[in-house]
C-alpha positions in Angstrom: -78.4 -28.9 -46.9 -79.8 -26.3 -44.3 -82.7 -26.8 -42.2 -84.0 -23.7 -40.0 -85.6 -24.3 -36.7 -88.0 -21.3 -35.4 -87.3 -20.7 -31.8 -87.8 -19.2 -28.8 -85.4 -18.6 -26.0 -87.5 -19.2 -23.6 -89.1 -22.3 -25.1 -88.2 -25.7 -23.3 -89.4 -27.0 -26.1 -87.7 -25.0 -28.4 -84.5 -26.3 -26.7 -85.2 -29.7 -26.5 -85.7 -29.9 -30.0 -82.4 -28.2 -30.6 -80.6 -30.2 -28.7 -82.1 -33.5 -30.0 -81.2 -32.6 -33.7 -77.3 -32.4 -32.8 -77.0 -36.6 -33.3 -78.7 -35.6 -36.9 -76.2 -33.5 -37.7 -73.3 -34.9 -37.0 -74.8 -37.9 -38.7 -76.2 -36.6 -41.9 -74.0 -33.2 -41.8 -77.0 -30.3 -42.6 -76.7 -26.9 -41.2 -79.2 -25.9 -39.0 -80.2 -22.2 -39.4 -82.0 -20.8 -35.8 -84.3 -18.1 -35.9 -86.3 -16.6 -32.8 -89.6 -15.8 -34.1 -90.0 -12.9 -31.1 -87.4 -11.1 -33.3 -89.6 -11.1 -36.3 -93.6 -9.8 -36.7 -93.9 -11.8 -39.5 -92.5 -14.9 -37.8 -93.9 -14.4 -34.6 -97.4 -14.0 -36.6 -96.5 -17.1 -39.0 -95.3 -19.3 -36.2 -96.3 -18.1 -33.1 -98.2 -21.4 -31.0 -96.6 -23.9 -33.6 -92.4 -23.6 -32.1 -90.4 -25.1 -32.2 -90.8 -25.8 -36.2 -88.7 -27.7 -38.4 -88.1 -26.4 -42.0 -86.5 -27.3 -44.7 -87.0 -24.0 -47.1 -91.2 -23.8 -46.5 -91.6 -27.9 -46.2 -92.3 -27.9 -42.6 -90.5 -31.6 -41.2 -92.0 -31.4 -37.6 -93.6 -28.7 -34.9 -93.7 -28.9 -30.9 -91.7 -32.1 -30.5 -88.8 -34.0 -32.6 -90.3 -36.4 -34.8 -87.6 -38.6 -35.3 -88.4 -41.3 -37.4 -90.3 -38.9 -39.9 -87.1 -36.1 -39.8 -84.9 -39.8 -40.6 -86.9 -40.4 -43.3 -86.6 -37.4 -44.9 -83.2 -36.7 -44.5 -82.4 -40.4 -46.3 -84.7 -39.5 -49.2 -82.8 -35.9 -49.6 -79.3 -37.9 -49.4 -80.4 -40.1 -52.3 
């Protein structure tokens, strides 16, 4: 599975997020595609006050802050 996180480098947020989704991966073993949405109109227009964003495909999972017990939840349900 690969879920993409829309980014900005300059984002504490955006890096806090990152960084709490590592104990995820190593525990349910998705790839996690990173995309800076100042590199992209379209992303930067799509996204721009909602990163960081959590996406699996266009099912967003969570914006602004880790939601843990939700992103948990759906990871079990995808591993079934």
């Amino acid at each position: 599975m690969k879920l993409t996180l829309m980014f900005r480098e300059y984002c504490s947020l955006c890096h806090a997020m990152r960084d709490a989704l590592r104990p995820f991966q190593d525990e349910f073993g998705f790839e996690l595609e990173i995309f800076d949405v100042d590199d992209d109109p379209l992303l930067e227009t799509r996204y721009n006050e909602l990163v960081p964003v959590l996406l699996d495909g266009e099912t967003e999972i969570c914006h602004w802050h880790l939601d843990a017990q939700k992103l948990r939840a759906y990871l079990m349900r995808k591993a079934v």
